[in-house]
C-alpha positions, 0 to 999 in steps of 0.5 A: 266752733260748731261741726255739720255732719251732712247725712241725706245722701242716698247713694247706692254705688255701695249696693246692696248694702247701701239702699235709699232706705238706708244709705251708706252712711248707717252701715258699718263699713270699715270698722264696727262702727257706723259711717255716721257714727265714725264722723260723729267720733272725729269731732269728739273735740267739740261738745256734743250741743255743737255737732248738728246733723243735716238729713232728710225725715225717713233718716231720722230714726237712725240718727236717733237710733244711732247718735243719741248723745246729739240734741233733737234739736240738732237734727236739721231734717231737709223736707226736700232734696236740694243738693248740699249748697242750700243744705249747708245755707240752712245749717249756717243759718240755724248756727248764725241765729244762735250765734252770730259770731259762730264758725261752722266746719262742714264734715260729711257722714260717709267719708273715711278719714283714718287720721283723727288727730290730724283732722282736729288739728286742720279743723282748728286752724282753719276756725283760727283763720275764719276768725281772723281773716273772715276768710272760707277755709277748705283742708284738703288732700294729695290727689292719688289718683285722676279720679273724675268724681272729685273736684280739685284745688289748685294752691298756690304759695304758702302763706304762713302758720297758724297753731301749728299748720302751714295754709297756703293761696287759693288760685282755682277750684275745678269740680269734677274735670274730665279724665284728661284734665285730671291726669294732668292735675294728678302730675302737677302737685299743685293740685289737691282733691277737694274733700268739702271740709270748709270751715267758715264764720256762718255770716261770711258763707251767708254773706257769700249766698247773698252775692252769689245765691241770692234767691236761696240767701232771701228765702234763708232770711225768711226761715231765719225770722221764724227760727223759735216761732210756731211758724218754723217747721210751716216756713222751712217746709214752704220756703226750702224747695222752693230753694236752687237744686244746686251744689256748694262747689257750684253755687259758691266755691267755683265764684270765689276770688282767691283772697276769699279762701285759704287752704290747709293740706292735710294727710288725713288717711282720707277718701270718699268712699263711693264704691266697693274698690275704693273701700277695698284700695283704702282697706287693703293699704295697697296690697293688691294680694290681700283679701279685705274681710267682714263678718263669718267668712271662710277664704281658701286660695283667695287674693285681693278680693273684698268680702262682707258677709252681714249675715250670721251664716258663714259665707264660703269662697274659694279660688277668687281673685279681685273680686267684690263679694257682698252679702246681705240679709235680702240680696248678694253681689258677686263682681269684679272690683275693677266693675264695682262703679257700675252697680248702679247699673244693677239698683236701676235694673232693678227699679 
């Protein structure tokens, strides 16, 4: 099996931390480790030659900088934004080209996933059944909460077992449904998040792009003749913007029959972390009194509050309650966690 860890996402919900200089995914967010860094460590089980890493060029520096045991030749560098669907085409055609035969998982750079060994086991049993049942295979979660920024999986019975976990029918997939649908979906149990962990042979999600996606399929096959050739870096540049700006879930997983894919829930301790309350909600373990700290900070009659200091001077609060404080070496954020989704308000403000 090969993993592809996605980092080019240049979100900023995580201002000021998280900028389009240097996003999320290359900061240290939950330990002292990197994003990045944390997703390469949950595929340790694979050998270091099979974990690629999808990005844009100015990120480059701080993948070498940061995961230096990958291959440069694993570094898959996007010359244009066009979403995870065309992303994921060229990973599986770079992988498909070394091995026709191979399994691929897409992982994602700026996810918290606090389970490891649970992640490994879902992953492995999703390669069994991509290679048994050429089906797309998604591990996914309990939904918590009716978050309208996530898609949901409706599973139906469970099939069977394979190396020790139990996969179930793939009946609908919805990206991102409004609130309404999302309450309803929370209370049936039915329901999963989408976490975008799919594990697939590369040729069934390339097969997959030809039915679906077949302007995008066309210009992979293109760059896939000249892989190894003086002319690769000349036709990914020319042929890959050309390619549809358009989501995985979109352009593939919304088109699919139920036969087509196979789901594994997993309790992966997991989230998508994409402001400061979710990071502080993960962090706090649901205690709505505790304060979630990083770096030299003094908290005096402080309670649910979130509170990261990056820098090496300490950082004094006193009396606050559920708030976001963060503190950089070139800005400050000081607002309520419950506010903390509308920081982008701030970053196109400042723009």
């Amino acid at each position: 099996m090969y993993a592809v860890i996605l980092a080019g996402g240049a979100g900023t919900r995580l201002w000021p931390l998280s900028t389009e200089e240097k996003p999320k995914q290359f900061h240290s967010l939950v330990s002292d480790k990197t994003m990045l860094q944390e997703a390469f460590e949950r595929t340790a089980f694979l050998p270091a030659k099979n974990i690629l890493i999808a990005t844009n060029e100015k990120y480059v520096p701080y993948i070498r900088e940061q995961l230096p045991q990958v291959p440069e030749e694993n570094i898959i560098v996007e010359p244009a934004m066009r979403d995870t669907a065309t992303c994921i085409a060229l990973a599986a055609t770079i992988i498909n080209k070394r091995d026709p035969e191979s399994v691929m998982a897409i992982i994602y750079a700026d996810h918290l996933v606090q389970d490891k060994k649970e992640f490994a086991s879902k992953l492995k049993s999703a390669e069994a059944l991509a290679l048994r049942d050429h089906t797309l295979n998604i591990v996914e979660v309990k939904a918590r909460e009716p978050n309208t920024n996530f898609g949901y999986v409706r599973i139906g019975s469970r099939k069977g077992t394979i190396k020790g976990n139990d996969y179930f029918e793939f009946e609908e997939f919805t990206e991102k449904p409004d609130l309404k649908t999302a309450e309803k979906y929370v209370a049936d149990v039915s329901y999963l998040w989408n976490t975008g962990y799919f594990v697939w042979r590369t040729q069934d999600i390339l097969d997959r792009f030809a039915r679906h996606l077949p302007d995008t399929y066309r210009k992979m096959m293109l760059i896939k003749k000249s892989l190894g050739t003086p002319k690769e870096k000349s036709t990914i540049e020319k042929e890959y913007p050309l390619c549809e700006k358009i989501s995985i879930d979109y352009a593939i997983m919304e088109h699919l029959k139920p036969s087509e894919v196979q789901i594994l829930p997993a309790n992966l301790g997991w989230s998508d972390i994409g402001t400061w309350e979710t990071l502080y909600k993960e962090l706090s373990g649901g205690d709505s009194k505790k304060n979630v700290i990083k770096g030299p900070v003094k908290a005096i009659s402080c309670e649910g509050n979130l509170i990261y200091n990056y820098n090496s001077k300490k950082l004094n609060v006193l009396g606050l309650k559920g708030m976001a404080v963060i503190k950089t070496r070139d800005e400050s954020l000081i607002c309520p966690l419950k506010e903390s989704q509308n920081v982008k308000k701030i970053v196109s403000h400042k723009a």
